[in-house]
PANUTOR-230610 format. One record per residue (C-alpha): residue number from 0; x, y, z. Coordinates in steps of 0.1 Angstrom, whole numbers, always signed. Example, Ala and Ser with C-alpha at 12.3 -4.5 7.8 and 13.67 -1.06 7.14 Angstrom:
BEGIN
0/+123/-45/+78
1/+137/-11/+71
//
This chain:
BEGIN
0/-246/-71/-353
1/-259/-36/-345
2/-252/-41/-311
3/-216/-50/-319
4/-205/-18/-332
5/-212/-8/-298
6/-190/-25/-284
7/-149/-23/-279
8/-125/-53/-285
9/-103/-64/-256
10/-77/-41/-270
11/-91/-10/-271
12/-110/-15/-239
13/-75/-23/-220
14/-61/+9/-242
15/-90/+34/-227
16/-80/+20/-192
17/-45/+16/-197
18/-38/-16/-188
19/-27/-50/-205
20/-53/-66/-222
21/-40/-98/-203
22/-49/-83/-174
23/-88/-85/-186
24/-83/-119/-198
25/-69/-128/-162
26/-100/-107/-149
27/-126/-127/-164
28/-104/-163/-158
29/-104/-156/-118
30/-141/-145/-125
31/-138/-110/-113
32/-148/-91/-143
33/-165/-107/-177
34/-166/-91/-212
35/-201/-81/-219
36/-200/-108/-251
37/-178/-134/-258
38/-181/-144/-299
39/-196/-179/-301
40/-176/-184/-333
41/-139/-172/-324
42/-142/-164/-288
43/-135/-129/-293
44/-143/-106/-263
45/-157/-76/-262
46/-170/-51/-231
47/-191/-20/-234
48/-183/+17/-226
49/-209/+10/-194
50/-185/-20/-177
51/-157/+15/-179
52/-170/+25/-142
53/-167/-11/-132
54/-132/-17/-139
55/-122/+15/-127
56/-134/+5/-88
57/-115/-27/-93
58/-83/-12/-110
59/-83/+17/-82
60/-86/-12/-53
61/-57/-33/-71
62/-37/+9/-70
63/-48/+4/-30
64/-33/-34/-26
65/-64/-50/-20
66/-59/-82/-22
67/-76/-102/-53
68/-101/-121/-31
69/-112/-89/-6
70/-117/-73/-42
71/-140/-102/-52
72/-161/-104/-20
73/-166/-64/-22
74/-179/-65/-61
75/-203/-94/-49
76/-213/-69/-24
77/-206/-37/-33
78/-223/+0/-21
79/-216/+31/-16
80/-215/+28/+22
81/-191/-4/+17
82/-168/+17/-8
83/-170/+45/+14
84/-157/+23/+49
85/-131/+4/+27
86/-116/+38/+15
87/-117/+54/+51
88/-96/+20/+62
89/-75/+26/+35
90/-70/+66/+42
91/-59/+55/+80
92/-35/+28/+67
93/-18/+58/+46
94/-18/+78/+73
95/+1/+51/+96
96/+24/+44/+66
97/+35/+83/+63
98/+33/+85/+103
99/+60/+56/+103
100/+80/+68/+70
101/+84/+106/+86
102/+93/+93/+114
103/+119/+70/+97
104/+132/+100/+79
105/+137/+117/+105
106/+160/+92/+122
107/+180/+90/+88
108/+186/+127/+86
109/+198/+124/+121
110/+217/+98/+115
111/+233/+116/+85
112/+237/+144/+100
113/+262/+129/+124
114/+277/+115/+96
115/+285/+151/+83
116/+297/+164/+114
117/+323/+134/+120
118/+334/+138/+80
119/+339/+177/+87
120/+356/+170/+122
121/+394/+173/+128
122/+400/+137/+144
123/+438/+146/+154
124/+425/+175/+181
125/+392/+169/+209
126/+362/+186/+201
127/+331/+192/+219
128/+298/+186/+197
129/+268/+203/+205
130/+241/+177/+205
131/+201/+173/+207
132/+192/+167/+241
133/+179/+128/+247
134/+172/+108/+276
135/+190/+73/+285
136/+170/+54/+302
137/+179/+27/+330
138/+161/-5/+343
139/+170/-26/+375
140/+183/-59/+363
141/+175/-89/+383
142/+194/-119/+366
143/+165/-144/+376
144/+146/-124/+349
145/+134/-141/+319
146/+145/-117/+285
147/+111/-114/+275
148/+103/-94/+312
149/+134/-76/+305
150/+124/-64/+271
151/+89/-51/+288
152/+106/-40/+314
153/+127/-17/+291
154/+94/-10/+268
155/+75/+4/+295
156/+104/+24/+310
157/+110/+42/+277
158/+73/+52/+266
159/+75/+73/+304
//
């Protein structure tokens, strides 16, 4: 029993991490992470303070949406070289996401700006806007062309 007073119910071990003590129970049901003893009597589980640094890798992976099973195959496996390559993957994947949300926001504000400027705008006289410059582009259409050519056509036209 000494070594029991050691140890922290499933409640106060999901309390120190902050998470639902369902979560464990789901844990140790999809055999990613056990309790350190489960109570022969009343099935009680209970984890030590040492399985902390554990559940912290798998709780930080699940914050990175890892999926359940890549999490799995990297605790069965799991180094500092392999934590360090799966967190430079995931540090490129953030930097894609903000690459494509700036660049999304940027469109929006452009987009909203024009909205401004039409809502400020005096529709009963002409006006002349100053504008951004921008390029229009043109392609050659051939009507024998299949619309997938004609999209690639277009594609490769507008990244020149």
């Amino acid at each position: 029993m000494e070594k029991k007073s050691k140890l922290l119910t499933i409640g106060q071990f999901a309390a120190l991490h902050g998470i639902n003590k369902k979560t464990l129970m789901w844990y140790d049901e999809i055999g990613l992470f056990h309790p350190s003893v489960i109570h022969p009597e009343n099935g009680y589980r209970y984890y030590s303070y040492s399985q902390s640094s554990i559940l912290e890798t798998i709780l930080l992976l699940r914050e990175l949406d890892v999926p359940i099973h890549e999490i799995q195959a990297f605790m069965q496996n799991r180094s500092a070289a392999s934590m360090e390559q799966l967190l430079r993957e995931k540090i490129e994947d953030l930097d894609r996401d903000l690459a494509h949300l700036k660049a999304v926001r940027e469109t929006l504000a452009y987009h909203r700006q024009n909205m401004l400027t039409l809502l400020t705008m005096d529709l009963s006289e002409i006006s002349i806007v100053e504008k951004k410059e921008r390029s229009l582009v043109t392609v050659d259409i051939d009507q024998d062309l299949s619309f997938d050519k004609l999209v690639e056509l277009i594609t490769a036209e507008t990244k020149k």
